[in-house]
N, C-alpha and C positions, 0 to 999 in steps of 0.2 A: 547664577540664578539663585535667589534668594527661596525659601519657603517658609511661607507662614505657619502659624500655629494652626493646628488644627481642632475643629470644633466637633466634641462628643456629647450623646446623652451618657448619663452616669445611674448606674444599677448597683445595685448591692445585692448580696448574698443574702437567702433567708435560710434555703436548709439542703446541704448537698451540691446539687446539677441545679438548683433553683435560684435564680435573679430576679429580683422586682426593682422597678422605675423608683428610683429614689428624687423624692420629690422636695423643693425647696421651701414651701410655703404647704403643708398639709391641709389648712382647711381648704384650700384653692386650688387646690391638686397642681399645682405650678410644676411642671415638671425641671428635672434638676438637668441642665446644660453646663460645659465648661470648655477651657480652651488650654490643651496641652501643648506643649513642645512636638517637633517632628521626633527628636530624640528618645520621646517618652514615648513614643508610636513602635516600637519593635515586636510585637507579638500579635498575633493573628493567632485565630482558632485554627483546628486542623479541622474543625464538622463545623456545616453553619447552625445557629443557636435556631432553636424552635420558637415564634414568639405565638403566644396566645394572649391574645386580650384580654385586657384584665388581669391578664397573672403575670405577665412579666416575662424574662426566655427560662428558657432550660438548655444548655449544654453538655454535650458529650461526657461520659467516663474521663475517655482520654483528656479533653481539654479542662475537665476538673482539677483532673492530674498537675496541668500547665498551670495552673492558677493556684492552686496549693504549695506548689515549688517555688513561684513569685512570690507570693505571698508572704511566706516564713525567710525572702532574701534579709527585710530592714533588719529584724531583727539577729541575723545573722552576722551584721556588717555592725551591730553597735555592741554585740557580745564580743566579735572580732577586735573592735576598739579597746572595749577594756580589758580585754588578756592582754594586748602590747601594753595600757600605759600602767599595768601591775607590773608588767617586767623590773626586774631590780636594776638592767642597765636604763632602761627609759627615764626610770625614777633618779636615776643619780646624776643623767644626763641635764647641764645647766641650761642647753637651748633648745628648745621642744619644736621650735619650727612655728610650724601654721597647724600643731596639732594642739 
């Protein structure tokens, strides 16, 4: 059984527990949609988001938490890249691979 990609609206962070509806075209208030991988689907909230109109949600402490530790992973993973290819064996190594 195959599964498709799944379709989200997309929010961004203004200040804290605060999300607003990030929108693609501002003077038309277009709201912003997209189509993730089921793969990219792994995290759920532990509290559901509060939405109010007009402002967008607000989420839990805890699930701030879960989105703060996401969050700082990229970065983690390309800091992580360049400590291996400063290593002195990486460096002297003649075939680097797919890296």
């Amino acid at each position: 059984m195959a599964v498709s990609n799944i379709g989200i609206q997309v929010f961004e962070q203004t200040v804290g527990t605060q999300f607003r509806e990030s929108f693609q075209d501002k003077a038309l208030y277009t709201k912003c949609f997209d189509f993730i991988p089921p793969s990219a689907f792994l995290c759920s909230l532990i509290h559901p988001p509060l939405h109010t109109p007009g402002l967008g949600l607000k989420i839990s402490a805890q699930d701030l938490q879960v989105f703060q530790g996401l969050s700082k992973v990229p970065a983690n993973i390309v800091q992580a890249i360049k400590a291996f290819k400063s290593r002195s064996d990486y460096a002297n190594d003649v075939d680097h691979g797919d890296l």
